[in-house]
C-alpha positions as CSV (number, residue, x, y, z in Angstrom):
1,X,38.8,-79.5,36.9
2,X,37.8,-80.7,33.3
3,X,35.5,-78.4,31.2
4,X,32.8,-81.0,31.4
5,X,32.9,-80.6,35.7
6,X,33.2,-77.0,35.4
7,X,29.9,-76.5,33.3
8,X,28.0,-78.8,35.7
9,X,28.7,-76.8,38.1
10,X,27.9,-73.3,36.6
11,X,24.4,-75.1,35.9
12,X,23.9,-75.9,39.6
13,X,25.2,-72.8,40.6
14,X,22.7,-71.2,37.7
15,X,25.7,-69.4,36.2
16,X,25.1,-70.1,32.5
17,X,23.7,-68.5,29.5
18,X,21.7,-69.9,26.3
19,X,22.5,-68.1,23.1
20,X,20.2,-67.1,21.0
21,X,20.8,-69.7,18.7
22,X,20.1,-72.3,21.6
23,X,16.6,-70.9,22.6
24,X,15.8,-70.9,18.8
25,X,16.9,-74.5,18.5
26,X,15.0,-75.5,21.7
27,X,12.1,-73.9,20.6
28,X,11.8,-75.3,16.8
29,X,12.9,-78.7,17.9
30,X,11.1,-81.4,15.4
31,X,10.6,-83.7,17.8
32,X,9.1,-81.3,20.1
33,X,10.0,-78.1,22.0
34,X,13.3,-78.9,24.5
35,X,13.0,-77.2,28.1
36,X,15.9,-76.0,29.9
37,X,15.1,-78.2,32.8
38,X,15.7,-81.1,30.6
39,X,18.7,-79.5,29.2
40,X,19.9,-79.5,33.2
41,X,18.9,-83.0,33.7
42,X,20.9,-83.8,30.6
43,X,24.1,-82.1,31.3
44,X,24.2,-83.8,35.0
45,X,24.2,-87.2,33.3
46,X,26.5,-85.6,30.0
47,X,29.5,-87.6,28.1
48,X,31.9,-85.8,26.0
49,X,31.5,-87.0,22.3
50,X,33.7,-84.2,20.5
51,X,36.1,-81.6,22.3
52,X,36.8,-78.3,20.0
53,X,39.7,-76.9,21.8
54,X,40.5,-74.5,19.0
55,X,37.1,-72.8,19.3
56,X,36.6,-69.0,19.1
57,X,36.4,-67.2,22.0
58,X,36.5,-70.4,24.1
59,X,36.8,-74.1,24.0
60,X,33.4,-76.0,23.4
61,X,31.9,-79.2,23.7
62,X,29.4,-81.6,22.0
63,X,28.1,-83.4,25.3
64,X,25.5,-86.6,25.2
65,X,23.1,-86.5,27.9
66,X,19.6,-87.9,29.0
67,X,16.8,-86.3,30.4
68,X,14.6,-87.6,32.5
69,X,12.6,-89.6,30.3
70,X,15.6,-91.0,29.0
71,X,15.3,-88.8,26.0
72,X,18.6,-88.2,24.7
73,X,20.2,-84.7,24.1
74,X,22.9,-83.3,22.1
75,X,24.3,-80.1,23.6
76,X,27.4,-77.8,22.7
77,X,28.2,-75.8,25.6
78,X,31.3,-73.8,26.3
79,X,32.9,-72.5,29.1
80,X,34.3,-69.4,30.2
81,X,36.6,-69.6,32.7
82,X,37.1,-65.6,33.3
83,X,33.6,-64.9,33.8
84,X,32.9,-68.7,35.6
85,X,30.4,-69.2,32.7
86,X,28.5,-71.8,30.9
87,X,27.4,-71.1,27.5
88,X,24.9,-73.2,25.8
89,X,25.5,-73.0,22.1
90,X,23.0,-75.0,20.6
91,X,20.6,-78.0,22.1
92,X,19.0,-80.8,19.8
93,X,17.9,-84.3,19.9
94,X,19.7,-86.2,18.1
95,X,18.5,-88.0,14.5
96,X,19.0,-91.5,15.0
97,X,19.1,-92.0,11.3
98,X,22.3,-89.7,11.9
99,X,24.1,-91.4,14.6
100,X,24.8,-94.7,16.2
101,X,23.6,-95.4,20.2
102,X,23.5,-90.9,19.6
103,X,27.2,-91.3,20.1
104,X,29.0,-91.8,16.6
105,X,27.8,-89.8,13.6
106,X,27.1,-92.2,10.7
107,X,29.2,-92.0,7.7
């Protein structure tokens, strides 16, 4: 199972946790407050756009999903596979004046 399968299913089996970093993010979000139920929606329908193997304590993710207003969502999550966790690092919409289709950041 990839990291991406394995954090969907901690989030349907509500085994993951938001940092406080993520709730802050969620919360101050410019474009309006993010709600975890979107951040749910989002990471059914997620793509991988970066992979951080090398991350401290575990490997993490920058995922692309949509919610269900077809809002998109930028979300680093992480998995830990000796607890059979989920982490949710930080959540933000993207800028599109930062990225291309949200996928590619812009040089």
């Amino acid at each position: 199972m990839n990291i991406l399968e394995s954090i969907r299913r901690c989030f349907h089996e509500n085994r993951m946790l938001y940092s406080s970093h993520a709730r802050k993010e969620m919360n101050a979000e410019e474009l309006g407050k993010v709600k975890e139920a979107e951040v749910f929606d989002s990471i059914d329908n997620a793509e991988i756009l970066e992979d951080y193997p090398a991350d401290k304590p575990y490997q993490s993710v920058l995922v692309l999903g949509f919610t269900t207003n077809k809002k998109p969502l930028h979300i680093v999550c992480a998995y830990d596979s000796k607890d059979d966790l989920a982490i949710v690092i930080t959540v933000y919409r993207p800028n599109p004046n930062k990225w291309i289709n949200f996928r590619t950041r812009r040089r």
